[in-house]
N, C-alpha and C positions, 0 to 999 in steps of 0.2 A: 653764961647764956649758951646754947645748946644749938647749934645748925639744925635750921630745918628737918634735912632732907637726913642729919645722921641722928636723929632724935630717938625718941619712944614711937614709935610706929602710931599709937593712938594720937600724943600728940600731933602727930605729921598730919595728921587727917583729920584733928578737929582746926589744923592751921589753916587749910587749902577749903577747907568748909568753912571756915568764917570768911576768909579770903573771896571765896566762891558770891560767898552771903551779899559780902558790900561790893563788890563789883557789877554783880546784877542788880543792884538797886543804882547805883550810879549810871549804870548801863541804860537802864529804864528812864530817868529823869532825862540824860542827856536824847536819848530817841524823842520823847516828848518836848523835849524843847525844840524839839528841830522842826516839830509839824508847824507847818506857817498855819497862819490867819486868813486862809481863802476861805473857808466856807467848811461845812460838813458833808458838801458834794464832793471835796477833792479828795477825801480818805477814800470815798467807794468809788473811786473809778473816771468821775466827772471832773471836768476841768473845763476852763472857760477858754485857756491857749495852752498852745502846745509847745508852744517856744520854748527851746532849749537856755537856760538863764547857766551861766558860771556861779560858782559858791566865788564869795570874797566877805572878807571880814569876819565878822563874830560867826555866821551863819556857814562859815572853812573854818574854820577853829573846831568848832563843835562837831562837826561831819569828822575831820581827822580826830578826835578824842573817842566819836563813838565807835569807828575803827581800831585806834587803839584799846581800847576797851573791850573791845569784842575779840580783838586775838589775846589778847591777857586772858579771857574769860578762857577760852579755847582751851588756851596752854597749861592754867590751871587744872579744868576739868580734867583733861589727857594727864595731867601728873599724878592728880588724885586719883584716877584709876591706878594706872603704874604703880601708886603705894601701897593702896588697900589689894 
């Protein structure tokens, strides 16, 4: 098996492109999991309080994953430039 990063150049790039591929979709789901159940007023702007609530539980779990996730994504993109 072949590193990454000292491969066939084409390969390198279809790596970080499927790579790219399932981490925006996992990216996507976990953002959607996180929209709570208030209503369809809180996406556009409305809300009913304004209280600052702390994340705990599944609902911090998820928040740090879609951070982690989002700089995977980053760091990805950035490399696949630097290949191609």
């Amino acid at each position: 098996m072949r590193p990454i990063l000292g491969g066939n150049q084409m390969d390198t790039q279809i790596t970080f492109n499927i790579a790219q591929i399932i981490i925006s979709i996992a990216l996507t789901i976990f953002i959607l999991l996180q929209i709570k159940s208030s209503g369809l007023g809180s996406m556009f702007g409305g809300s009913d309080s304004s209280i600052y609530r702390t994340r705990r539980g599944v609902e911090r779990i998820l928040f740090n994953i879609t951070i982690g996730l989002s700089i995977a994504f980053f760091v990805i993109t950035i490399l696949n430039v630097i290949v191609s």
